[in-house]
N, C-alpha and C positions, 0 to 999 in steps of 0.2 A: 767728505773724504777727498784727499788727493788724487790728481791724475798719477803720480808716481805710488801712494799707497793701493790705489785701484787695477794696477796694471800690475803691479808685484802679487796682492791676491788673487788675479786669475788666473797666474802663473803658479804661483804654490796650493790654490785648492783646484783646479781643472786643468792645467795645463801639463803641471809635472807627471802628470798620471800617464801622460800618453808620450814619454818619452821615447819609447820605440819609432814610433811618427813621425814626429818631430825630429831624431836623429835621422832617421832616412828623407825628411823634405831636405832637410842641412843639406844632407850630402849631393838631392839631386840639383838642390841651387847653387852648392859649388861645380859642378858639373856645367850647370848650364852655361854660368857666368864665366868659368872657364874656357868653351865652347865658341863665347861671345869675343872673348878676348882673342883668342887666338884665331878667332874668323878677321879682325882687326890685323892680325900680327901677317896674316895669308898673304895681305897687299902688296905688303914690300918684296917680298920673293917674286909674286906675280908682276908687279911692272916692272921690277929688275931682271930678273929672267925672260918673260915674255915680250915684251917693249923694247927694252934698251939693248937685252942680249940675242935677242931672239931664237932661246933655247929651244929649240923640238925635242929634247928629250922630255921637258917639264912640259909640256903641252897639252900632257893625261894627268898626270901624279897630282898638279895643281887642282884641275876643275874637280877630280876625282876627292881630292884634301879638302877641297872647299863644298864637296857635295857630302862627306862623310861629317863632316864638323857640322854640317848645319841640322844633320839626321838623326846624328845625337843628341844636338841640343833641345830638337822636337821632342824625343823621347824625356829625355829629363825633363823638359818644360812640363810635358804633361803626366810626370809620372810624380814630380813636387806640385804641381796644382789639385791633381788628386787625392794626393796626401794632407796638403795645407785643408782645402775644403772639408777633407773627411775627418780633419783633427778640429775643427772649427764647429762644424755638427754637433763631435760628441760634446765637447764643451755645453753650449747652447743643450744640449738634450740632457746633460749632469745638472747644468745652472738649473734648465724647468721642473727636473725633480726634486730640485732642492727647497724651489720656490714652492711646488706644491705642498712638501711635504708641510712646512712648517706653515704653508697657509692652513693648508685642512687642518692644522693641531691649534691654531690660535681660537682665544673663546670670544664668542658673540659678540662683545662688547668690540674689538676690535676688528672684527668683521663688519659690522653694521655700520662701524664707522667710514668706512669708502666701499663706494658701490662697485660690484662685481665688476662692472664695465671696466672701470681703472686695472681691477687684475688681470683683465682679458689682455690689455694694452701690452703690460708687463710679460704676459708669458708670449705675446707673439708680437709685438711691434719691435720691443726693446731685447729683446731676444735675437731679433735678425738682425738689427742693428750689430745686435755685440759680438755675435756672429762673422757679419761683413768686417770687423774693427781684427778681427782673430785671423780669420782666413787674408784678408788686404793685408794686413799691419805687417800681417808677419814675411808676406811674398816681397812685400816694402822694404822691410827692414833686412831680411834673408839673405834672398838674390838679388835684390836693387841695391844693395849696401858693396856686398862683393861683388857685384859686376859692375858697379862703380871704381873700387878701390882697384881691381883687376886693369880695366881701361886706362887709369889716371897711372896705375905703374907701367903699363906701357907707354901711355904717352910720354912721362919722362925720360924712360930709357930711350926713344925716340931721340926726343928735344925736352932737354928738363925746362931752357928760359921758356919757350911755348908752354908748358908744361905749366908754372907758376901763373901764366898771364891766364890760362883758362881757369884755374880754381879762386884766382882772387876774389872773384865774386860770392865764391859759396854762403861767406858769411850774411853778405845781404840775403841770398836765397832764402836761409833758413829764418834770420830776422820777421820775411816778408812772410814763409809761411806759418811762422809763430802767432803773428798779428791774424791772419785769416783762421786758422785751427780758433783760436779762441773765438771770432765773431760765432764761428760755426756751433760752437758748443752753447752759446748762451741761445741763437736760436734753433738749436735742433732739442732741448730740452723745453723750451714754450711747446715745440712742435710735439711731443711727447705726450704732456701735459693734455694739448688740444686732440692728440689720439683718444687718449684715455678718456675725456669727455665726449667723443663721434660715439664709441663704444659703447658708453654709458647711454647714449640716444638711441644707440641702433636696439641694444638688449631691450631696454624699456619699451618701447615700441612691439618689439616682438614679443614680449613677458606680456603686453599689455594688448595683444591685438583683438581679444575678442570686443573688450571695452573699445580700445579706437573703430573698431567695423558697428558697433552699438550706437557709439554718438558719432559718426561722421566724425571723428577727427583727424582723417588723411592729412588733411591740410594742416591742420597746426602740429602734428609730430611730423611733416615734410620741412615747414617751416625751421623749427626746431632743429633740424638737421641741416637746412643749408647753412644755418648760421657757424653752427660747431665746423661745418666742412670748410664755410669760408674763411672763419680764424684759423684753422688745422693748414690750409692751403697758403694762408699767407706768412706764415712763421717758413715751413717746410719751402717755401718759393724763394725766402734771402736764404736758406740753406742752400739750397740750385746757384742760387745767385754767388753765395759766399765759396761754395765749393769752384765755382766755374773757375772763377778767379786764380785758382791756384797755378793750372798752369799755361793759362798766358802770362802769367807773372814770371815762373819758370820762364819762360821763352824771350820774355824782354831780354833778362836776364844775360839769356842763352846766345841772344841777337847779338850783344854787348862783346861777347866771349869771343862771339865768330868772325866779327868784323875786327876785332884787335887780332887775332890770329891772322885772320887773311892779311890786313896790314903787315905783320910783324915778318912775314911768309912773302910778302911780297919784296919788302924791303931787304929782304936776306936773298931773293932772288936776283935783285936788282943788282947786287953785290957780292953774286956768286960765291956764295956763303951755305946755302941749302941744299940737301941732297934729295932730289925728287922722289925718289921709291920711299927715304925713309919718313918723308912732307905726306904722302902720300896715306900712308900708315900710319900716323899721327890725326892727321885730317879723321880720314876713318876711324878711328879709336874717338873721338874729340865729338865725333857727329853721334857713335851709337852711346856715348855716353850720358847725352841729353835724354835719350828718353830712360834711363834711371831717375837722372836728375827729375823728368816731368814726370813719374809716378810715383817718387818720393815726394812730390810738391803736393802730392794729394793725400798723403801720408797722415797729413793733422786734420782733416775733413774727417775720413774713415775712422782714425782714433779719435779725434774727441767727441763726434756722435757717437760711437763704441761707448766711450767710457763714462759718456752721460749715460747711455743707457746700462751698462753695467749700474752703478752708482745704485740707478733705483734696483735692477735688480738684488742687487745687493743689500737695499733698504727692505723688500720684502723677506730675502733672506734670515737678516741679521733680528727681524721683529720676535719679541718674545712676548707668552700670553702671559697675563697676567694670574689666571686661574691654573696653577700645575702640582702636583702633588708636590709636599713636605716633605722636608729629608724624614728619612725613617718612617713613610705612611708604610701601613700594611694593607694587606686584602682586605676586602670586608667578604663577610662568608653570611650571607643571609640564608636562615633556613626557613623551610616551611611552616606556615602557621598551624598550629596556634603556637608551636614552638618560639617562632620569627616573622618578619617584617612588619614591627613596631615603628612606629614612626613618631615624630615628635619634633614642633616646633616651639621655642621657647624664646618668647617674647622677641619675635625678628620683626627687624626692619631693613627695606630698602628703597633707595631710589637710582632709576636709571642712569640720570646725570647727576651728577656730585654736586651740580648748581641750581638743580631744580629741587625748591620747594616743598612741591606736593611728590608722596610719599607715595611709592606703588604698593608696600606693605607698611603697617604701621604698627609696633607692639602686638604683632599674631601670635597667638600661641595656641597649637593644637595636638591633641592626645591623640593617635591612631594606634588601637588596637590589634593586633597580628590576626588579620583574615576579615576585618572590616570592610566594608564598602561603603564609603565617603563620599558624601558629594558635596560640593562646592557650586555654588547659586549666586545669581547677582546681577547689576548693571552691567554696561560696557563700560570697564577700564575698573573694577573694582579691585583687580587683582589677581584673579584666578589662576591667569596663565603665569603668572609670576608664579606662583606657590610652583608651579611644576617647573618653571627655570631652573629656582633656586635649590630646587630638592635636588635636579638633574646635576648640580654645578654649572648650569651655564653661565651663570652668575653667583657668586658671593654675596652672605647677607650685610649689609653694613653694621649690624649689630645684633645683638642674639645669637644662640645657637640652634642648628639641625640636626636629628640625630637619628639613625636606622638602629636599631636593638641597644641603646644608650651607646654608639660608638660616632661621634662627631664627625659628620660626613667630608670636614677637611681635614681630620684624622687619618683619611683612607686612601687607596688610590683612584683615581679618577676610571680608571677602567674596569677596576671590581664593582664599583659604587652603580656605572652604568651597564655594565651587563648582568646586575641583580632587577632592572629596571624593566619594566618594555612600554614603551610610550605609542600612541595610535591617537596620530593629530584631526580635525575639523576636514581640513587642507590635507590629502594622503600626497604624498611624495614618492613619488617612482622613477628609477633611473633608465634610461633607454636600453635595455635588455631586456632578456627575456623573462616571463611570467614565472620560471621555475627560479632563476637568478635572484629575484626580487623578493620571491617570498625567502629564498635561502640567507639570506641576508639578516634575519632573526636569529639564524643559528648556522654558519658556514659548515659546519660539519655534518651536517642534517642527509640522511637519503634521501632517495626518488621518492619512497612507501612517505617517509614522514612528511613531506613537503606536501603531498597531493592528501595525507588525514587533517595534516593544517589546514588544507584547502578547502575540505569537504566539510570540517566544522565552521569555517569562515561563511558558506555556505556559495564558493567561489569555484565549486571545483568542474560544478556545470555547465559554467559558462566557459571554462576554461578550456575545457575538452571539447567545445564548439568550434574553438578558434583555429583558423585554417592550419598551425603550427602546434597545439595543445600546450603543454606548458612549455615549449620551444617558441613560443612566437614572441617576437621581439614586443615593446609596449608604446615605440615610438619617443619622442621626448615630452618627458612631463608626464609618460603613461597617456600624451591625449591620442592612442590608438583605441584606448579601452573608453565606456560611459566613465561618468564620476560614482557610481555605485559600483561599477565594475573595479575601479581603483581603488574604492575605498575598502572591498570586500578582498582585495588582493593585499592590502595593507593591514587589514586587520589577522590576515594569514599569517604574515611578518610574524607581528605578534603573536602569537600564538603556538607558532614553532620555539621562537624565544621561550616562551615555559619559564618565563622570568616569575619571581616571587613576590613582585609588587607590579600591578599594573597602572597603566596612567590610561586615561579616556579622555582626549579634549573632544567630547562629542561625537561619539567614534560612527554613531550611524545616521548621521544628518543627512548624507547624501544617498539613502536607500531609499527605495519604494517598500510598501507595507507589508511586503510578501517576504521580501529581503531582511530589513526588517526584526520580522517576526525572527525567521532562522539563524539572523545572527544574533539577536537576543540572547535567544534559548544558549546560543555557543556561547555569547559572554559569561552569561549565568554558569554553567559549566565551568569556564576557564578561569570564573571569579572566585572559584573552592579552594581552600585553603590557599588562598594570596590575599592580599592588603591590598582595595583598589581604592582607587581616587576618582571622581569621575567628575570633570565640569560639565554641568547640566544647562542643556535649555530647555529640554523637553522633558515632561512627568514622564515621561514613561524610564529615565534612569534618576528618577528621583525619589517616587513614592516608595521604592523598596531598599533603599539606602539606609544601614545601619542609624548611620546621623546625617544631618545635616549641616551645613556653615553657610551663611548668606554673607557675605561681603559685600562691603559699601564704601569706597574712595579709602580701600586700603586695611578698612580692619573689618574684623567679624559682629558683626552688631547682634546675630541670633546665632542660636544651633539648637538643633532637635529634631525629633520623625518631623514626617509630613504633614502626620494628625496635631503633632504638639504644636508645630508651627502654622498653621494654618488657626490652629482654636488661641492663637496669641493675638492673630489680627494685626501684626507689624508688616516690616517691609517683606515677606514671603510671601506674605497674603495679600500685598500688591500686587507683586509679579504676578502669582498667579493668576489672580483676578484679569490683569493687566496682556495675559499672555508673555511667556517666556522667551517664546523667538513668532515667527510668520506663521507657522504653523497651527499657532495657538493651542493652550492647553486645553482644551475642552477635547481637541482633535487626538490630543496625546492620550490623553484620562483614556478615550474611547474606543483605541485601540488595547488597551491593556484592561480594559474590562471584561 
């Protein structure tokens, strides 16, 4: 995208909104720059009156003129800086909702495609950036534009030949900071890029620290880090560099202007041609004029880091998922079994990358009956968690059809389809809020009573009312305030409260003890009555009472049947088992549900 199409978008989707702001920074920048101009224009009255004439009547009126003009100009200086900044904020705080929004709506497939870290970059590197680009650009362009043209009409009225001799140069000015803006842009977007890769070092490191504190790997994720820091430093250091430049280049410039003036001022003196009060106020006019000039020189620095970092904001913005409902989906309305939540796979296939090969599902096709409980058995990589993607819509099948009570699950809308669902992962996921927040999140409309009977069937509710806050205490990040039995029993509350009509289980109680366990057993059992569940198993003990069973192997279902059928078959179930399911070992599982 252009820097001209980038700068007219921030202007008609954030900017025009805050017109009131913006009308009153206008106005207190014509103030100022007015302010500025006429503290110029003060001069001439003062050395003419006070100097030459040596009025005492002006002796007050002046200093007092000159002390009013400049108290005003304070105040409007700081009352459009307030303004520019506060209109600068909200932009930046509109832009991150926007960015969010449509990050959190995009599917998997373009999530997993760039790592967190790079989004992190996005909503707070290039953010300030575009920020700094909004609030500068605009005090740049504002008051530095009219307190420029203010100056340069007095200095004409003054002496218009002086006058012509001081603008000559503008052209080159702008030349010279056209050439610099652009250096800045190409390395303040490397510099971007190398943010977003620090990021992506730092989060990993912290996602990863109990592994790095396990193998000593201080040292190579420290490594790893100077390196990013040292590329991220050396793009961001010709940015210093390239910015610096701007205005002493101004000032060459400016040198050029002053010294042809003094000359030209001199030579009119020499030839008693000049009239000193009004040399004087020109002078003055000509000197505060330079520093617009030198903060307009820094003008293309702040905008084209700005609108590089716009740009990609605008690239997260502008991303659309691929997986979104069809024109005309409707609800889907799943009822209770044995009524509803029929399930049905019909001859799907997929793969993750559209270039790979091997097949994450391959011609599956499976019948679930309304109030079944399913499980799903196998290697690693067989498939399993795919079956729950695809059902979920996190992904699309690349062929075949899905279907919930014969209704083609991209028939429907994506938010019926998933709050008929309730999924309770391996890995429980909690967000830093509190125990009651977390579980409510199954069901936001849910009470205090039903939130803590979820809890009490989860068999969470005792440890809960332990906690120095009860269901008020926060869970820390990642819930790692709470054990992983403690999280995972606060996760399967989630669920629960949802009261969804198909449940998903990737392993819902691997992280309990045998006591825990036992009582969230008995509540799955309960909460698996009349609903269709799915369960990926590693342990006997959610497998030997499974309506049927599916074993999968590099994508397709090789077996199904009980546990007796499949064991007196002697294939690959009767491996695993033999073989152990997970660390556990099934003999360990058998022996608790015996």
């Amino acid at each position: 995208m252009r820097t001209g199409a980038i700068v007219a978008r921030l202007f008609h989707d954030y900017i025009k909104g805050q017109w009131p702001a913006l009308a009153a920074a206008i106005v207190c920048m014509l103030i100022t720059s007015a302010m500025t101009m006429t503290l110029a224009w003060i001069v001439q009255p003062a050395v003419k009156e006070l100097f030459f004439h040596k009025n005492a009547s002006m002796l007050t009126i002046i200093p007092l003129a000159a002390l009013g003009v400049l108290w005003v100009r304070a105040a409007s200086f700081y009352a459009q800086q307030t303004l520019v900044g506060t209109l600068g904020e909200r932009v930046v705080a509109a832009a991150q909702r926007d960015m969010f929004d449509n990050l959190i709506r995009r599917d998997l497939a373009s999530l997993n495609a760039v790592h967190s870290g790079q989004f992190v970059s996005n909503f707070l590197y290039d953010a300030t950036l575009m920020r700094d680009a909004i609030s500068k650009g605009l005090a740049a362009i504002g008051m530095e534009s009219v307190q420029l043209v203010g100056l340069a009409g007095l200095m004409i009225y003054q002496d218009w030949k002086l006058a012509v001799l001081s603008v000559i140069v503008l052209p080159l000015v702008a030349w010279a900071m056209e050439r610099i803006g652009s250096s800045v842009r190409r390395a303040a977007s490397r510099g971007m890029v190398e943010t977003g890769n620090l990021t992506t070092a730092l989060s990993e490191a912290l996602d990863g620290r109990r592994i790095v504190k396990a193998y000593g790997l201080e040292e190579h994720v420290s490594v790893r880090a100077d390196v990013r820091i040292a590329e991220r430093l050396r793009h961001l250091l010709k940015v210093v560099r390239t910015s610096a430049a701007a205005i002493p280049t101004a000032d060459v410039f400016a040198g050029i202007v002053t010294a042809g003036t003094l000359f030209y001022a001199g030579y009119q003196t020499i030839h008693n041609e000049l009239d000193l009060s009004r040399f004087a106020s020109f002078l003055t006019a000509m000197l505060l004029a330079q520093q617009p000039v030198r903060n307009l020189s820094q003008l293309w620095a702040f905008v084209s880091s700005g609108v590089t970092a716009a740009s990609r904001v605008f690239a997260v913005i502008d991303a659309k998922p691929e997986i979104v409902d069809v024109p005309n989906a409707k609800p889907l309305l799943i009822a209770r079994a044995p009524r509803g939540g029929a399930i049905q796979f019909k001859d799907v296939s997929f793969a993750y990358r559209a270039d790979n090969a091997a097949q994450a599902l391959d011609h599956v096709t499976l019948d679930i009956a309304p109030g079944q409980k399913i499980a799903l058995v196998g290697p690693s990589g067989a498939g399993k968690t795919t079956i729950f993607n695809l059902l979920l819509r996190f992904y699309d099948s690349d062929s075949g059809t899905i279907a919930i009570d014969g209704a083609d699950i991209r028939s429907v809308t994506l938010q019926s389809l998933r709050a008929g669902i309730a999924l309770v992962t391996q890995e429980p996921v909690l967000f830093d809020e509190t125990v009651a927040e977390n579980i409510l999140l199954g069901r936001p409309q849910a009470s205090q009573d039903e939130i803590e009977a979820a809890a009490k069937a989860a068999a969470a509710h005792d440890f809960i009312k332990a906690l120095p806050e009860g269901y008020g205490t926060r869970v820390g990040e990642a819930g790692m305030k709470l054990s992983g039995g403690q999280r995972q029993r606060v996760a399967i509350a989630r669920a629960m409260l949802r009261n969804a009509p198909i449940l998903l289980l990737d392993e819902a109680t691997s992280a309990l003890d045998t006591e825990s366990e036992r009582q969230v057993q008995d509540a799955l059992a309960a909460l698996m009555k009349s609903r269709t569940t799915i369960v990926i198993a590693h342990r006997l003990s959610t497998v030997q009472d499974a309506d049927r069973i599916h074993v999968l192997d590099k994508g397709r279902i090789v077996e199904s049947g009980t546990h007796g059928e499949l064991m007196a078959r002697g294939g690959l179930y009767a491996r695993l088992y033999q073989n152990n399911l997970d660390d556990t070992g099934m003999a360990v599982a058998e022996s608790r549900t015996a």
